[in-house]
N, C-alpha and C positions, 0 to 999 in steps of 0.2 A: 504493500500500500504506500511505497515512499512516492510513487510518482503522482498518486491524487495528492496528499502531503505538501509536494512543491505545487502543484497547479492547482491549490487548492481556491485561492484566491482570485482565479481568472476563471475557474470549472460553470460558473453559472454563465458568464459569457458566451465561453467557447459551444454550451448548450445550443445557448439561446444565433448565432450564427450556425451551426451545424444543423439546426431544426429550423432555420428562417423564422425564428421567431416564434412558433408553435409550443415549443416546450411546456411551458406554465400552463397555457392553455389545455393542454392535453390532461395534462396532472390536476388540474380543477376536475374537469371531465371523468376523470379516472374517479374520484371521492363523489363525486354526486351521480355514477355510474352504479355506484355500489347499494344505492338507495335505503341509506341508514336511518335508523331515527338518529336524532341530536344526542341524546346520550349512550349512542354509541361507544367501545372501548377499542382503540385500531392502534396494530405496530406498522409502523414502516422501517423493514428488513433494508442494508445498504443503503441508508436513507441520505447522503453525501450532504449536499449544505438545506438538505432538508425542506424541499421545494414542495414533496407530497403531507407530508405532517403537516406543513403551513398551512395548504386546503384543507387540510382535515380538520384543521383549528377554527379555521371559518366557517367549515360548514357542518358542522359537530360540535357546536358550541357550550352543550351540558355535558360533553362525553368527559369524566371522572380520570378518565386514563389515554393522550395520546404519547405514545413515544415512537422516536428517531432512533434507531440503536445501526452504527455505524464504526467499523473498522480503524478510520481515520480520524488520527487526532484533530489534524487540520481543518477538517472537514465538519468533527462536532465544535469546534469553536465557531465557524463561520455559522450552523445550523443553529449554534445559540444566539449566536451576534443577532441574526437573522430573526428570531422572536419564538422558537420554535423552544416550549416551555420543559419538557421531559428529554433528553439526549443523553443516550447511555452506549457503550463501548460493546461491541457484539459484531456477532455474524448469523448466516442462515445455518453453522450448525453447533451455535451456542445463543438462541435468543434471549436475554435476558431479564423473562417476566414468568409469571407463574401458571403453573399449567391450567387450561381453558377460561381463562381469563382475559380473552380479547375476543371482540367482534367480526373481526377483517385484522387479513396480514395484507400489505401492498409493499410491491418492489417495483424501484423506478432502474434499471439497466443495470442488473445486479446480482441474476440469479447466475450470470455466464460466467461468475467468480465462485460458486460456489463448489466448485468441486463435483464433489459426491453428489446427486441429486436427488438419492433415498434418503441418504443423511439429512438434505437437507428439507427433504417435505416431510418427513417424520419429525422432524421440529417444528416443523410449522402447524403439522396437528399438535403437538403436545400444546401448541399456544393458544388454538382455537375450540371456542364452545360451540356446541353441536350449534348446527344450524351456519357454523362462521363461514365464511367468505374469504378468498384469497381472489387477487388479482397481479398480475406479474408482466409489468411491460421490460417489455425487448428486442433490441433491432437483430433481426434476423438475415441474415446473407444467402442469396442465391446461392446453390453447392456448388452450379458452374454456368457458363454463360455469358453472353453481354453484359447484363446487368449485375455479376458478378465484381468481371474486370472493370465495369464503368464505377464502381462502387468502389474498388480497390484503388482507381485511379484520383475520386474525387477528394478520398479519406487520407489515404497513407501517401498518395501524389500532392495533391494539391493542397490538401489542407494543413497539413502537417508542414508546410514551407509557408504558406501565407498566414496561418492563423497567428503565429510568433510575431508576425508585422503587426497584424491588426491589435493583439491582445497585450506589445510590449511584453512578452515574455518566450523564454525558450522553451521554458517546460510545456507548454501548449502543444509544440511541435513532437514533443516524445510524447505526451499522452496522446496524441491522436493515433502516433505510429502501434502504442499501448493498445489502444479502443481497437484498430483494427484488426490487429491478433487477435484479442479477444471476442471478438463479434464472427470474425471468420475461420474461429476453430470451434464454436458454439453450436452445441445439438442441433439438429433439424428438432422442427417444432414434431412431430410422430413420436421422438426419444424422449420431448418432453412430457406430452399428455401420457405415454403408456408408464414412465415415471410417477406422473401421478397418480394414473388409476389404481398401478401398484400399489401407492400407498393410500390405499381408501379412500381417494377424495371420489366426490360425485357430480354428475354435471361437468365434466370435464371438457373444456374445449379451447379452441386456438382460432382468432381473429386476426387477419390480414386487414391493419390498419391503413396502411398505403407507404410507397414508398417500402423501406427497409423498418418502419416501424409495427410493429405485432403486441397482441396480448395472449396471455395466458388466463383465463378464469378457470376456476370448479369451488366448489363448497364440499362443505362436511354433513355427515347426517345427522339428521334433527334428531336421531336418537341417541 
């Protein structure tokens, strides 16, 4: 996690040019997607400067319990800076709250670090009360193809050399080179739902938001 760490400070920008802006928007969408009541209780797994817990704050405004639990040191201070009131040090296969004790898990481009994927949705049931909700956004990479290498070119070509101009920093340029390793060594979305079904969730499915952007949804049973 050293390279979010240095780009910790620029990571909402570099979002916010890499999404045309969309980012925030998306992540609003995602929490009133989930169609909570207000006292709702939600984690956000990888939560970096904490952009999905913010919605959550706003549109959850009786929920007792939101937390940001995040790898990166750099990244919970900016999540705090930022207003984001619960920020605790974790990952998807150490969450650090008690078991079924939350309403919704959401992950904003985070679960393609998780390693193990049994490991890690077997934590995310131990966090969820029956009935709970997971949503899991993540850009997804063609296996092969144009849209492949146009993506290879956009990300690790072009961005990774221009975005250090735009953002005043170098680190930019290695987390970009970072994101697209990791985004284009990342499960096909088939690897991930049968992961999940695996681990008892229910309702299992995968959305092709456009572009290279995707979700993941399923719940848990009401029993």
């Amino acid at each position: 996690m050293r390279i979010y760490d240095r780009a910790a400070s620029r990571y909402d920008l570099v979002n916010d040019l890499v999404s045309f802006g969309t980012s925030n928007w998306y992540r609003r969408r995602t929490i009133l997607s989930l169609e909570l009541p207000e006292d709702a209780t939600l984690v956000d797994v990888g939560s970096g400067t904490g952009s999905l817990a913010l919605a959550a704050q706003r549109f959850l405004p009786d929920s007792p319990a939101i937390v940001a639990v995040e790898p990166s040191e750099a990244m919970r201070r900016c999540a705090t800076k930022a207003g984001v009131r619960d920020v605790r040090p974790g990952t998807f296969q150490s969450i650090p709250v008690a078991d079924r004790s939350m309403d919704a898990v959401v992950s904003g481009y985070a679960i393609r670090y998780a390693g193990d994927l049994a490991t890690a949705f077997a934590e995310v049931r131990r966090v969820l009360r029956p009935g709970g909700r997971l949503v899991l956004l993540e850009m997804i990479v063609p296996a092969r193809g144009l849209r492949r290498g146009l993506a290879r070119f956009l990300i690790r070509g072009v961005g990774s050399r221009v975005l250090p101009l735009v953002c005043g920093s170098r680190a930019t340029g290695a987390l970009l080179r970072h994101f697209w390793n990791a985004i284009s060594s990342f499960d096909p979305p088939a690897a991930v739902i049968a992961a999940l079904e695996e681990a008892g969730f229910e309702a299992v499915e995968y959305r092709h938001v456009g572009g290279l952007l995707g979700e993941f949804r399923a719940r848990v049973s009401d029993a």
